[in-house]
C-alpha positions in Angstrom: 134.7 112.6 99.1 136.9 115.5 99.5 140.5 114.8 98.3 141.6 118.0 99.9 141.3 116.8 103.0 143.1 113.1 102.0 146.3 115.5 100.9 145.7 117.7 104.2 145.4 114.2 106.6 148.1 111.7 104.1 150.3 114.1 102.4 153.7 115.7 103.8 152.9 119.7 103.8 155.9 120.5 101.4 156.7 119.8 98.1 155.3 119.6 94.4 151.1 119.1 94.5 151.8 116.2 92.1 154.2 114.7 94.6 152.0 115.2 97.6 148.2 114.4 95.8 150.2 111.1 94.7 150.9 110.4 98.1 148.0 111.1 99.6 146.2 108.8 97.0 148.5 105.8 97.5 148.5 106.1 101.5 144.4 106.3 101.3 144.3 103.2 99.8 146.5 101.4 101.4 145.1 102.0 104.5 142.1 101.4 103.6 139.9 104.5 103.6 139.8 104.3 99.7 138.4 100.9 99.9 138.7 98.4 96.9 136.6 99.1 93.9 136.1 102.9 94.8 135.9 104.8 91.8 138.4 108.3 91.6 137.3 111.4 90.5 137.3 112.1 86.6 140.8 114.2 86.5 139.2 117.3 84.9 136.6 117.5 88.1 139.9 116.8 90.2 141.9 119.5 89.2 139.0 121.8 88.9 138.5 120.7 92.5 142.0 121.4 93.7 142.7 124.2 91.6 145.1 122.8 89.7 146.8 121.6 86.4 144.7 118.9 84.9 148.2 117.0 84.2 148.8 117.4 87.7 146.4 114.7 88.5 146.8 112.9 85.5 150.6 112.4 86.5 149.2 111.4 90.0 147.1 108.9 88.9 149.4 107.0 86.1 151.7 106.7 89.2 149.5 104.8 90.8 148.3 102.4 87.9 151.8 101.9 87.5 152.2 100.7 91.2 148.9 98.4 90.5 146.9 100.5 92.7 144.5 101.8 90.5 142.8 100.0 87.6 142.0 102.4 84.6 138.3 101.4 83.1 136.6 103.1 80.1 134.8 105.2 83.3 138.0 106.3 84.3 139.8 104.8 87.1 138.8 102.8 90.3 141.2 100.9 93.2 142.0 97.7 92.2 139.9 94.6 93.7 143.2 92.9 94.2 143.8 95.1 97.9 142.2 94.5 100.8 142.6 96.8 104.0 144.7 95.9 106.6 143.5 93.6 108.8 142.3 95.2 112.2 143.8 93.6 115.2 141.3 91.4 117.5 141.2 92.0 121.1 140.0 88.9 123.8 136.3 90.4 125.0 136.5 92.8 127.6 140.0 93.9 126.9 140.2 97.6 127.0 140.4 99.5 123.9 142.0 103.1 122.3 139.7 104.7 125.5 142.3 103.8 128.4 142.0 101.2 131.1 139.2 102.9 133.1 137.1 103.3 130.2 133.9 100.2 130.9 132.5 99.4 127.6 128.8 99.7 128.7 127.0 100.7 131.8 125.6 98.7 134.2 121.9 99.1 132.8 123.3 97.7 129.4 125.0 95.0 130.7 121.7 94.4 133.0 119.8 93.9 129.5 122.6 91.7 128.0 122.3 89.3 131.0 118.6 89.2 129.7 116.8 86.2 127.1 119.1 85.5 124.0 116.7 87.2 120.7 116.8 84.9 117.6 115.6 86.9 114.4 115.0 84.7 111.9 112.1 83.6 109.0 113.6 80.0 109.4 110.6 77.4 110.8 109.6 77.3 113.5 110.8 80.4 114.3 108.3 82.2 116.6 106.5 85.5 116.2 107.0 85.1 112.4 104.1 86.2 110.3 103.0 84.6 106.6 104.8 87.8 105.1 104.4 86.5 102.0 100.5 87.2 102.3 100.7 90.5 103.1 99.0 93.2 100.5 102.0 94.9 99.6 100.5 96.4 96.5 97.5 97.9 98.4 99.8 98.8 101.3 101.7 101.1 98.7 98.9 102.2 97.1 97.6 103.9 100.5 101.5 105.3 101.4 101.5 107.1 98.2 98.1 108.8 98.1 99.1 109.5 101.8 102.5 111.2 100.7 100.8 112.7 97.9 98.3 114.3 100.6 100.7 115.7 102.9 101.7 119.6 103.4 104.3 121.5 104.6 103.2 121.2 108.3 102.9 117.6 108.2 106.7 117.1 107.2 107.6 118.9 110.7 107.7 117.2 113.9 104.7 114.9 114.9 102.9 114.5 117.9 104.5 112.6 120.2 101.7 110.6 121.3 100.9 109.8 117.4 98.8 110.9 114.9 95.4 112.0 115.7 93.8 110.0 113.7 95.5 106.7 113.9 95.1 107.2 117.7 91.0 107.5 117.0 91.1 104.5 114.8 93.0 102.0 117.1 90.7 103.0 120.1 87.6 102.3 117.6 88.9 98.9 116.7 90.0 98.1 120.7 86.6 98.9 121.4 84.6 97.3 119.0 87.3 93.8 118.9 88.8 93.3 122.0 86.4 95.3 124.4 89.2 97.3 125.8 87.6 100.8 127.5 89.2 103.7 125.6 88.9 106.8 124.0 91.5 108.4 121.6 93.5 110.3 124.4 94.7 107.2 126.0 96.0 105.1 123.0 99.9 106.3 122.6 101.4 105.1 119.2 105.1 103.4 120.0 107.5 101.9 117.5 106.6 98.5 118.5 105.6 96.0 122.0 109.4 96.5 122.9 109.8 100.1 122.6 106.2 100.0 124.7 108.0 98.0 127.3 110.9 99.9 127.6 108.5 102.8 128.0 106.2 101.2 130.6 109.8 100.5 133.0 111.1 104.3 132.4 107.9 105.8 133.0 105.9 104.1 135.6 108.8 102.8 137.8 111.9 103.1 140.1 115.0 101.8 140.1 115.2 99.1 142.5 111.4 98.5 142.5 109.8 95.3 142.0 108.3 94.0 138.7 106.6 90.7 138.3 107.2 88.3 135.0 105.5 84.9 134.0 107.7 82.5 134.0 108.3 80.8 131.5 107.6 84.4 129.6 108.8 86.7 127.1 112.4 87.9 126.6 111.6 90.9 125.5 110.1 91.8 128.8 112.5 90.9 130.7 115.1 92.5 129.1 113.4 95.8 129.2 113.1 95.5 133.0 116.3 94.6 133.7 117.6 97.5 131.5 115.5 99.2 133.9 117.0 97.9 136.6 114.0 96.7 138.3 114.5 93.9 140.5 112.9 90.7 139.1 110.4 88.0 140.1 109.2 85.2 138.3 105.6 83.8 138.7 104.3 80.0 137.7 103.0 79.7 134.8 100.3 76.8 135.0 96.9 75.8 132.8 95.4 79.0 133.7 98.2 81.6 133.3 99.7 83.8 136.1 99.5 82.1 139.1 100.7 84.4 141.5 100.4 83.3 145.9 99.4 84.9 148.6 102.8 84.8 150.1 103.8 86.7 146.6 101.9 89.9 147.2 102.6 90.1 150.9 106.1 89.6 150.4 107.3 90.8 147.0 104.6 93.2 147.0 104.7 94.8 142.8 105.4 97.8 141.1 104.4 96.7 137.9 103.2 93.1 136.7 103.7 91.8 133.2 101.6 89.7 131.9 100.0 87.9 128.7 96.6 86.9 129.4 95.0 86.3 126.0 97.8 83.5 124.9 100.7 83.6 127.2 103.9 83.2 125.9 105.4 80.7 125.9 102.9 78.4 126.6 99.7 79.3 125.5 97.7 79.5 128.6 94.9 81.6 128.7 94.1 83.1 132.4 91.0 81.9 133.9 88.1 84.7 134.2 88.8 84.4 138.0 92.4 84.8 137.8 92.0 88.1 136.0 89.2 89.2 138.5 91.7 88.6 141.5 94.8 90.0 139.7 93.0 93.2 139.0 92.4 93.3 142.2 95.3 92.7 143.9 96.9 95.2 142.0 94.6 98.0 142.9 95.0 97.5 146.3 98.6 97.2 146.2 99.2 100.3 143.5 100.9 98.1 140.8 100.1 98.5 137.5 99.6 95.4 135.2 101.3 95.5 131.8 98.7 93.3 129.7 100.5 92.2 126.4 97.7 91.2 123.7 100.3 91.1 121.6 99.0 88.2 118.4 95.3 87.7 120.4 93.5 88.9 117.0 94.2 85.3 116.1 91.8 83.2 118.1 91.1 79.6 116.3 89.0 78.3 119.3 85.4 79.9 119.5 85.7 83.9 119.5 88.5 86.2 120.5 88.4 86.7 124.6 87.9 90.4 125.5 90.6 91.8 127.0 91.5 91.8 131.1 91.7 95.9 130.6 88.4 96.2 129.7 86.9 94.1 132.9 86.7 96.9 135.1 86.4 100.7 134.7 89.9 102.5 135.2 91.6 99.3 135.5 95.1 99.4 136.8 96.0 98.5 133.4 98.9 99.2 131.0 97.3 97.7 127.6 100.3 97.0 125.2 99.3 95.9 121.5 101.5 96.0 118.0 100.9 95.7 114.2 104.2 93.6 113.9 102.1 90.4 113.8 98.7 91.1 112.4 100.7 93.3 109.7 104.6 92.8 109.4 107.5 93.4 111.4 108.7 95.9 109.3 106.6 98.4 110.0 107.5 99.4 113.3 104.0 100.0 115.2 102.3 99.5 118.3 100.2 101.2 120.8 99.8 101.3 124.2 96.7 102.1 126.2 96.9 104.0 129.2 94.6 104.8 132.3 93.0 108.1 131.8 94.5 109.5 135.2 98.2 109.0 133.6 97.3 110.2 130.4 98.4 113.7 131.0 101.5 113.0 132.6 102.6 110.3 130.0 101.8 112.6 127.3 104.6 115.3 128.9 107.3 113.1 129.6 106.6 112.2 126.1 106.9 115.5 124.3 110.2 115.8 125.9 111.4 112.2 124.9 109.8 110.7 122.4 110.6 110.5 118.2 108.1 112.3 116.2 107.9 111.6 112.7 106.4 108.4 110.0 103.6 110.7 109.4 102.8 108.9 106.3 103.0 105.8 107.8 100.5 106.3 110.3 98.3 108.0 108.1 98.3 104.9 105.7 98.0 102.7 108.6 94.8 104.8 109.7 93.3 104.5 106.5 93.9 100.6 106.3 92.0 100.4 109.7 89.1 102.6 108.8 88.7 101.2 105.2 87.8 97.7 106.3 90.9 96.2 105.1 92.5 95.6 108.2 89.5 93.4 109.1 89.8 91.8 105.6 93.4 90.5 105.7 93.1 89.4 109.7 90.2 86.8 108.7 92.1 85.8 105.4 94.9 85.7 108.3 92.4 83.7 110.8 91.7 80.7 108.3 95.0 80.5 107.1 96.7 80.2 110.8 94.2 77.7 111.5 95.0 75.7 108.9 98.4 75.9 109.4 97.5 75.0 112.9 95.5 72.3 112.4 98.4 70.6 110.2 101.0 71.1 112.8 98.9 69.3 115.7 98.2 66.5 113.2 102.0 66.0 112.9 103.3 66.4 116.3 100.8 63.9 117.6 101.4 61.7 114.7 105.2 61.6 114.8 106.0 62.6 118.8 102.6 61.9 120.4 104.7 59.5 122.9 107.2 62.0 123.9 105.5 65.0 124.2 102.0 67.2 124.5 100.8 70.2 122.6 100.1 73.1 124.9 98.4 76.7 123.7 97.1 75.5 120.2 94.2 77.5 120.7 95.1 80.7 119.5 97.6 82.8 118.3 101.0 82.1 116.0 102.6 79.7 117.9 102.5 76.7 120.4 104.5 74.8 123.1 105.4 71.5 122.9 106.0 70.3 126.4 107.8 67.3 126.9 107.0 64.2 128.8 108.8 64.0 132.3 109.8 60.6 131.6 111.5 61.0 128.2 114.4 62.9 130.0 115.0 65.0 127.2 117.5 68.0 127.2 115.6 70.6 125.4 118.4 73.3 125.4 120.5 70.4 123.6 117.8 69.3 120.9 117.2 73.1 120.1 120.6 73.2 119.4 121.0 70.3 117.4 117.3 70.8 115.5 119.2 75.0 114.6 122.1 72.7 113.1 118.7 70.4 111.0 117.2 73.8 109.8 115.1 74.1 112.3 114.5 77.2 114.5 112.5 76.0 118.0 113.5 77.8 120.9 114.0 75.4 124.5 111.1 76.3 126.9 113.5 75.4 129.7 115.9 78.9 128.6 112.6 80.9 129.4 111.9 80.8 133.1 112.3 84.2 134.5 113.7 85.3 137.3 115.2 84.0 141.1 112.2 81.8 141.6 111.8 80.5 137.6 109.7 77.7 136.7 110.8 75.5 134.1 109.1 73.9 131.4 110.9 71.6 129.4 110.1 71.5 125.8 110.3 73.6 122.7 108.1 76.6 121.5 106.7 76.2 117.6 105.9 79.6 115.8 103.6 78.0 112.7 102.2 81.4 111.0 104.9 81.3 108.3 105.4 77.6 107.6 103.0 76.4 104.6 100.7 73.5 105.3 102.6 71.2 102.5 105.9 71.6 104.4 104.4 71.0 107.9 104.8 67.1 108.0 108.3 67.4 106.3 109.0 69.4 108.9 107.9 68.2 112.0 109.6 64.4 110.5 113.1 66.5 110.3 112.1 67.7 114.2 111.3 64.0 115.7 114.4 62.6 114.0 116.3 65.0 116.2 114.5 64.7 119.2 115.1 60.2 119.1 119.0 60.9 117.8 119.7 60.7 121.9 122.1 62.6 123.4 
């Protein structure tokens, strides 16, 4: 902190520094910007600092222990913890502010993507999209960073390439290729900072304002609040037993720009598109020039038979936008995903993104590179695989056990989480029960607050994210849950 500039902005221009330095002090703090518990400069660094007497500042400061402003320690000398800044006054939401009356606080493209999904980030059960963090090898994870700092020059602490890090991006397409059968070389993977960042990226990039974009429905938040922040205009598609069920009437009439989609384990409810649903969606979009956003987003846990290859990888140059992240077979945290592109895009995507994208988290990348090529990677996601089964396994055995009567399991069959779709004849309010199970302790997001768009298709139930909830604490659990759900209205 400079106190020259406290005297400059507090103090009156005139008079004795003494004087002035003690009321610059006391006006700082009473205004806040020398917050409780902030400790003063030593007074020999002060009136080095200022160019003055030390006594000078000692004068200053004894002032303003006697006024009980400061507290002298054996340190020297802090505010006291007895202030507190002055309260700020509260304003009613949207009530303009210091800007004037024709300031708007956001634009219409931010208020687009508030109007989106509500986003609940919690570890709390049942919370979905939650990994077992706790599992994680953080010791070999930061093992790998440092050699991978320790390895870096000069060069490598400048900017990065946009599109990531050459040998991250030959890794990922290696893995793709060999786990998920996605069609790929190096070029065409694009490291992001995550699924949503990919989003946002897929609705800047590869589409108008105004145009058409296609969501499940019930579907993913996230999406939808990156294409309204693009101001796309929004359609939601059924959801049924085998995915995206888009009609004929659909394409003629609401003909797509770009399609979202989750094929693998759609999300919500678990579905996983038919072989022949893929086959015609890929289709339809190649003759009507959309391109499909496929989100495999957590389909490296398959707990059912073995993992379904990917819709992108069903057809050479498929109109297909392959989205993936680390944030679920890894952590959160870490802030990577990937996106796959068609080769015939590759060159323009890579421009737009040298002029727009962050560069940087060499080290990161590099580490993550490594983790990949080392075998570990493959290592924790079948320690990951067995335990998400299990977890799995214990969930299903309790829902049917304590709300078998009320409600069916939907989407068990891979992934991290699953739906619990409730019975039309229970008449139950599943926006109310996920309120009242958050008050319980219990994080289950209503199915119902889901559905997408002008045409949304409701499900009515709850959606169960099970990756982070131990088997032991499963029936607790799910007990707590159906006590909720028979408590009635």
């Amino acid at each position: 902190m400079t106190y020259q500039l406290l005297i400059d902005r507090f103090a009156s221009p005139q008079g004795p520094m003494q004087r002035r330095l003690h009321e610059a002090l006391r006006a700082a703090i009473r205004a806040g910007v020398l917050a409780p518990g902030t400790r003063l400069q030593a007074s020999r660094v002060l009136a080095r600092e200022l160019g003055v007497a030390r006594n000078t500042v000692l004068y200053a400061y004894e002032q303003l222990a006697t006024e009980g402003l400061i507290a002298p320690d054996r340190r020297g000398s802090r505010v006291s913890e007895l202030l507190r800044p002055p309260a700020k006054e509260t304003r009613p939401p949207g009530a303009s502010g210091s800007l004037g009356p024709l300031a708007r606080p956001l634009s219409r493209r931010a208020e687009a993507v508030l109007a989106a999904g509500p986003v609940l980030e919690t570890t709390l059960a049942f919370a979905p999209g939650v990994p077992a963090l706790d599992e994680f090898p953080t010791q070999r994870w930061r093992r790998l960073l440092e050699r991978c700092w320790r390895g870096l020059g000069p060069a490598q602490l400048n900017y990065a390439d946009a599109a990531g890090e050459a040998g991250l991006r030959q890794a990922i397409a290696e893995h793709l290729r060999a786990s998920r059968g996605v069609q790929c070389e190096p070029q065409q993977v694009f490291v992001t900072d995550g699924t949503q960042a990919s989003l946002d990226l897929c609705a800047r990039a590869f589409a108008d304002a105004g145009e058409t974009a296609w969501l499940e429905s019930p579907g993913y938040a996230g999406a939808e609040t990156a294409l309204r922040g693009a101001q796309l205009k929004l359609i939601g598609i059924a959801v049924d037993e085998q995915g995206m069920a888009p009609r004929a009437q659909d394409w003629r009439r609401q003909r797509p720009r770009l399609i979202y989609t989750t094929p693998s384990h759609q999300y919500p409810t678990g579905a996983v598109m038919s072989l022949e649903r893929r086959l015609a969606l890929l289709a339809h979009a190649r003759e009507a020039g959309s391109l499909i956003i496929e989100d495999d987003y957590d389909s490296e846990f398959r707990h059912d038979g073995p993992p379904l290859p990917a819709m992108q990888g069903l057809q050479a140059d498929a109109p297909v936008l392959y989205l993936g992240t680390f944030s679920k077979t890894l952590f959160p945290g870490l802030r990577i995903g990937f996106m796959v592109v068609p080769e015939g895009l590759c060159e323009a995507l890579a421009r737009l993104l040298a002029r727009s994208q962050p560069r940087g988290r060499m080290a990161d990348q590099l580490a993550l590179a490594e983790f990949l090529r080392s075998g570990q990677f493959g290592l924790h996601l079948r320690r990951m695989r067995r335990l998400y089964r299990q977890r799995r396994d214990a969930l299903v055995a309790a829902l049917e056990r304590e709300l078998g009567d009320l409600a069916s399991v939907h989407g068990g069959s891979a992934g991290m989480h699953l739906a619990l779709r409730f019975a039309d004849s229970a008449g139950l309010d599943d926006v109310a029960i996920s309120a009242r199970a958050l008050r319980a302790g219990i994080v289950a997001p209503a199915l119902s607050e889901l559905a997408m768009g002008p045409r949304a298709q409701a499900w009515r139930g709850l959606l169960l994210g099970y990756a982070q909830v131990p088997v032991a604490q499963m029936a607790p659990l799910v007990a707590r849950l159906a006590k909720v759900l028979r408590a009635g209205p």
